[in-house]
C-alpha positions as CSV (number, residue, x, y, z in Angstrom):
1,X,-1.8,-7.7,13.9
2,X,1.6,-9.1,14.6
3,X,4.2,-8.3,11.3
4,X,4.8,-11.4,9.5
5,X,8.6,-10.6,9.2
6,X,9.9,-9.6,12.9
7,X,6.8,-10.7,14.8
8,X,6.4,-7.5,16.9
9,X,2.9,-5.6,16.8
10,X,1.9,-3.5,14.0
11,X,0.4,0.0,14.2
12,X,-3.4,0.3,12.2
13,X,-3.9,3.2,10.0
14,X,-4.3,4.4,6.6
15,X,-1.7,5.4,3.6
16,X,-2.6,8.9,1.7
17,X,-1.6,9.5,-1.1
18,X,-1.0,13.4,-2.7
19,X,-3.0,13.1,-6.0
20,X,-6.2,11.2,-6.8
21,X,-4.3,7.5,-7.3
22,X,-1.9,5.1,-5.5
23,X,-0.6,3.4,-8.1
24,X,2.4,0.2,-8.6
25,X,4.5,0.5,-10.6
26,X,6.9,-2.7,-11.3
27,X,8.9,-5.0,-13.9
28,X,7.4,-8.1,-14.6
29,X,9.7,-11.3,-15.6
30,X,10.3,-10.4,-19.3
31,X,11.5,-6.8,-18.1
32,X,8.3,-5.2,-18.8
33,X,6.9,-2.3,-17.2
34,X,3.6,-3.3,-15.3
35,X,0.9,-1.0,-13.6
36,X,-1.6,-1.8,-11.0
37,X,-4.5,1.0,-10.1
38,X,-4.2,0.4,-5.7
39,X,-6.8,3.3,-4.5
40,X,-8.3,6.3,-6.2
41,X,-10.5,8.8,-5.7
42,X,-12.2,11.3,-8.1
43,X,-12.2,14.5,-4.8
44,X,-8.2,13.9,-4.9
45,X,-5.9,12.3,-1.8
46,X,-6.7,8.8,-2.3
47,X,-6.0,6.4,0.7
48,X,-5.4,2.8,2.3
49,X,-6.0,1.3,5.0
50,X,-3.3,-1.1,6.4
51,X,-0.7,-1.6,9.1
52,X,3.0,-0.6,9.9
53,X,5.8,-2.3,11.8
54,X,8.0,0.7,13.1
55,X,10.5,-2.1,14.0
56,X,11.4,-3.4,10.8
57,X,10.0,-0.8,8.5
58,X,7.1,-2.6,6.6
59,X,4.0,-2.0,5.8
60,X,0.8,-4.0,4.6
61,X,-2.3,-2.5,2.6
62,X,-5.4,-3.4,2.0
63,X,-6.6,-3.2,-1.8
64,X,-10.4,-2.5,-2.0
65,X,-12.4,-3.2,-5.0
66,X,-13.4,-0.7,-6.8
């Protein structure tokens, strides 16, 4: 997959997390705290799969359903 930002190759692989979630946390337009649930898993160390661009230092996930 070539990163949408600098247009060099990303590396395929998966983000772990150390507890059971991988959670967002953010501020939405009215400066309100906002949560989204990204991976979980109920044996602990959840994980994502996505890809990284060592170049420019970004990375995209993939969200399951769940």
């Amino acid at each position: 997959m070539k990163c949408p930002f600098c247009g060099n190759e990303m590396k395929e692989g998966t983000l772990h997390s150390g507890g059971r979630y991988v959670q967002w946390k953010g501020v939405d337009a009215e400066g309100r705290k906002e949560e989204y649930l990204l991976a979980k898993s109920y044996m602990g160390g959840a994980k994502m799969e996505g890809h990284l661009c060592v170049e420019c230092r970004k990375v995209i996930l993939d969200i399951d359903q769940f």
